[in-house]
N, C-alpha and C positions, 0 to 999 in steps of 0.2 A: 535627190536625197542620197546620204551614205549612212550606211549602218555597218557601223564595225562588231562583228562578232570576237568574244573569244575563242579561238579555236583550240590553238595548244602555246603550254606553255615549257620551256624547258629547266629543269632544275639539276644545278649543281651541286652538291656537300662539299665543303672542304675541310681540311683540318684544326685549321688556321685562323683565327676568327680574321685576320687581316691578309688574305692572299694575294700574292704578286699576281702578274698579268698570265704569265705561263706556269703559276704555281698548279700540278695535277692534282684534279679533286679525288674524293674519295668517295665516290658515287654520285649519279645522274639520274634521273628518270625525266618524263615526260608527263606532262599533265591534258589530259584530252578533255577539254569542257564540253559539260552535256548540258550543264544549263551554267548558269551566274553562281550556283549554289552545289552543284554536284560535279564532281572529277573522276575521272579515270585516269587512274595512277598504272603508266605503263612504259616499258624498257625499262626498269629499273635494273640497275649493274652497280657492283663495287657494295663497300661493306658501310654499313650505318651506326653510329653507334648510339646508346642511347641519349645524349644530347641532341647529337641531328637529328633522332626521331620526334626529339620536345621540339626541334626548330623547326621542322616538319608541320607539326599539329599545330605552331603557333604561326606559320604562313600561310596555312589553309583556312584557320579561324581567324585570322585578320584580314584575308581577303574576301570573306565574308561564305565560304565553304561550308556547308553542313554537313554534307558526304561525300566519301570519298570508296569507289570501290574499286577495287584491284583483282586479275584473274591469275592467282599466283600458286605455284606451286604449294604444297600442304610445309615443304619444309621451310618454306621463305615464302610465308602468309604476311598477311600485315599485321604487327602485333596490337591487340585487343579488338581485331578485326572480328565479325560475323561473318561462318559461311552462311549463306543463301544460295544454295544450289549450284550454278557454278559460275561464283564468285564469291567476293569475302566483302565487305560491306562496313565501315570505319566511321562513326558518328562523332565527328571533330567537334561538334559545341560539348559533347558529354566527355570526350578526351581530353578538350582543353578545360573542362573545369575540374576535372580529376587530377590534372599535373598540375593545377593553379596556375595556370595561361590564360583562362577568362574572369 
């Protein structure tokens, strides 16, 4: 038997909706699965803006993400994130239907 986990995933922003092969993105994170439904959003670098942010919320909620938590600095939180202690806590099915993504 094999059982493939997901473990991580890497994501790139670009500017571009159509980028070349060495076109440089404009931010990266990594996605660490803690289950099928919850992410940890971490190394996040480069700037976002708020379209990538919608592109964001509608990759998480189409791959079927409910939560997503991040341990991020107070000035570079994840926006409409929840602290919980020490971390910030993202509820993408109430994200995505607030931006009209679900």
């Amino acid at each position: 038997m094999i059982r493939h986990d997901h473990v991580t995933s890497a994501l790139r922003f670009y500017a571009s909706d159509e980028p070349g092969p060495f076109e440089p993105y404009a931010a990266i994170c990594t996605l660490l699965w803690e289950t099928d439904k919850v992410v940890w959003i971490v190394g996040m670098h480069g700037s976002l803006s708020r379209g990538m942010l919608r592109q964001l919320v509608q990759f998480l909620h189409g791959a079927g993400v409910t939560l997503a938590k991040a341990h991020r600095h107070p000035a570079h939180r994840l926006p409409f994130g929840q602290d919980v202690g020490d971390h910030v806590e993202l509820d993408v099915a109430t994200m995505a239907a607030r931006t009209g993504l679900a």
